[in-house]
KOLMAR-326541 format. One line per 5 residues: number of its first residue (from 1); for each residue y, z, x of C-alpha. Coordinates in pm, whole numbers, plus 32768, in hexadecimal, padded with zeros to 4 digits. Example, Ala and Ser with C-alpha at 12.3 -4.5 7.8 and 13.67 -1.06 7.14 Angstrom:
REM KOLMAR-326541
1) 7E3E,830C,84CE; 7F96,82CA,8557
//
This chain:
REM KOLMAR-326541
1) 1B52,58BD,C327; 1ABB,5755,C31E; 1974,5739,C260; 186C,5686,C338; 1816,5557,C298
6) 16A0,5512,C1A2; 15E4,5449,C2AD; 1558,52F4,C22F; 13CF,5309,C1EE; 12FB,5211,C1C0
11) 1190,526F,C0CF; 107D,5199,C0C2; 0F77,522E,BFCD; 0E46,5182,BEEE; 0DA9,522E,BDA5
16) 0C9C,51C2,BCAB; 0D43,50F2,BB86; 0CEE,517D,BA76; 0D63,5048,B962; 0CBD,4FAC,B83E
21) 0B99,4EB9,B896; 0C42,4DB5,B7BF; 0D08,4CC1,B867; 0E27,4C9C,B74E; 0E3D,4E3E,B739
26) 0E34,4E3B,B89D; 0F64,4D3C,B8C3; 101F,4E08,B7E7; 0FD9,4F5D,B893; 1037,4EC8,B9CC
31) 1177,4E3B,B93F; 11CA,4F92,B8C2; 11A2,5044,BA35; 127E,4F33,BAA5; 1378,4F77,B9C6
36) 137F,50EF,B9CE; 1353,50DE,BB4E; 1478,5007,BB84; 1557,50E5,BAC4; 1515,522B,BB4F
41) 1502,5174,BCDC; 165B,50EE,BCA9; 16D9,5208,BC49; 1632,52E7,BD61; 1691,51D4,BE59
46) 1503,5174,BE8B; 1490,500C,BF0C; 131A,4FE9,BED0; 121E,4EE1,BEB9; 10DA,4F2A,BE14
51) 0F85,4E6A,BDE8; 0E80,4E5F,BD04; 0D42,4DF3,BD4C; 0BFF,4E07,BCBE; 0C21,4F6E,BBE9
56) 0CDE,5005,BCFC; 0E8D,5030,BD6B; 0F08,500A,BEA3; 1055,507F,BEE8; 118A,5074,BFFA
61) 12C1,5147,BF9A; 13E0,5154,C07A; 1505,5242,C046; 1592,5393,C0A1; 1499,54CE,C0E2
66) 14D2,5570,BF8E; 14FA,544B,BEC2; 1390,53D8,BF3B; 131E,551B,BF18; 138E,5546,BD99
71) 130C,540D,BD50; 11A0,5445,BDF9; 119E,5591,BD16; 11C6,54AC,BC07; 10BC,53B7,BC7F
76) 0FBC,54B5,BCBB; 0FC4,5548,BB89; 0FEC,53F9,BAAF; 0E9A,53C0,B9D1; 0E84,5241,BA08
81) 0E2E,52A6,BBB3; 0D08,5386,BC19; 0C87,53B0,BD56; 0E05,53C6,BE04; 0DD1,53B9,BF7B
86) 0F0D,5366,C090; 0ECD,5273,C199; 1009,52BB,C262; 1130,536A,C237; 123A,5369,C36A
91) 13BE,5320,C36C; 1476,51E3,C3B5; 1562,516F,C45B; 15C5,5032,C335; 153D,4FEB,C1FE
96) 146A,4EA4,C1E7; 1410,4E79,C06B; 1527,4DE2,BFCA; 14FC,4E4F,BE4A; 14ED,4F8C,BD9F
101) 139D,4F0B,BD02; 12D8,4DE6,BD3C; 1182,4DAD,BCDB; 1069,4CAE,BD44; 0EF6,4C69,BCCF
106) 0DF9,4B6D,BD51; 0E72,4A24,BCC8; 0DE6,489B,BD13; 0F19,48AB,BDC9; 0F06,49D6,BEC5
111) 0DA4,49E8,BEDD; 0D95,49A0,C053; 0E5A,4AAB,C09E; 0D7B,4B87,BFCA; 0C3F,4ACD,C090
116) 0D01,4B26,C1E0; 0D48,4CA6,C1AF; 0BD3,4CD3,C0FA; 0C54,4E25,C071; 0B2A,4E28,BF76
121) 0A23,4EC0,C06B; 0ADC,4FC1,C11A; 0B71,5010,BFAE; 0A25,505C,BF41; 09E6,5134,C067
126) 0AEA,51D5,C070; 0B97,515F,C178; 0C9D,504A,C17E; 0D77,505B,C2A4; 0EE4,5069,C294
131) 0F44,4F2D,C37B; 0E54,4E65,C2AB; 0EF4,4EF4,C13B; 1049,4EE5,C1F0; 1031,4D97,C24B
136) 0F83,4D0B,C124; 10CD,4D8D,C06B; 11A2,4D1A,C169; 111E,4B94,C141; 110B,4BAD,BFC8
141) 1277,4BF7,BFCC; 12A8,4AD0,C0AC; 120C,49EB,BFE7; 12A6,4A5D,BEB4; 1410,4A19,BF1C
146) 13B0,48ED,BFCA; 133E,4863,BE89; 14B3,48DA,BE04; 1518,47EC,BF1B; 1587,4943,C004
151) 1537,48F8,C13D; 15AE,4A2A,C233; 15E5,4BA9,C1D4; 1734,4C70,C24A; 166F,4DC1,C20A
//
């Protein structure tokens, strides 16, 4: 008997960051959720992209149904997010986040994207909007590999 295939989800979620008010033990924590997220995403097969900005994370994971569901246990319960709230959960046809991790902040550089998706009110509301968080994401990634000198995906 064939077993039906894990369907491909894609999660978009934000939470309350709850890091160190100092921008050197902030770095650091950051760098350490990088590094343990990218571990544990390439070995559960995850692509994600997640943003920081302004005391709150904003995340897209892409993978199968139970490895994004593991890995949102894990989230929720993690003491560095409060506040835990998905935006959008549904499956996908194709994946379109090319790393197991990748992580973006408001920079001199990518500030007019930031400016653009003005996450900051509806964050503090309570209500960003998936296409806006999605997209955001979606042009941070671009702009990241096109200063890598990338300049298409084959996702």
């Amino acid at each position: 008997m064939r077993t039906k295939r894990n369907s491909l989800i894609h999660l978009i979620y934000f939470s309350r960051a709850l890091l160190s008010a100092e921008a050197g033990a902030r770095s650091r924590e950051l760098a350490e959720i990088a590094r343990q997220a990218q571990k544990r995403n390439e070995f559960s097969v995850i692509t994600s992209f997640l943003i920081f900005e302004q005391g709150y994370f904003l995340q897209v994971l892409e993978g199968e149904r139970t490895s994004i569901q593991d890995t949102f246990a894990r989230i929720v319960n993690d003491r560095r997010h409060r506040d835990v709230q998905i935006i959008e959960w549904r499956e996908i046809v194709k994946r379109e986040f090319v790393t197991s991790f990748n992580i973006a902040q408001r920079t001199a550089g990518n500030d007019a994207l930031f400016q653009k998706a003005n996450l900051l009110p509806m964050l503090q509301r309570g209500t960003p909007k998936a296409p806006i968080i999605y997209s955001l994401a979606r042009a941070l990634q671009a702009d990241t590999m096109a200063k890598q000198g990338i300049d298409h995906l084959f996702v």
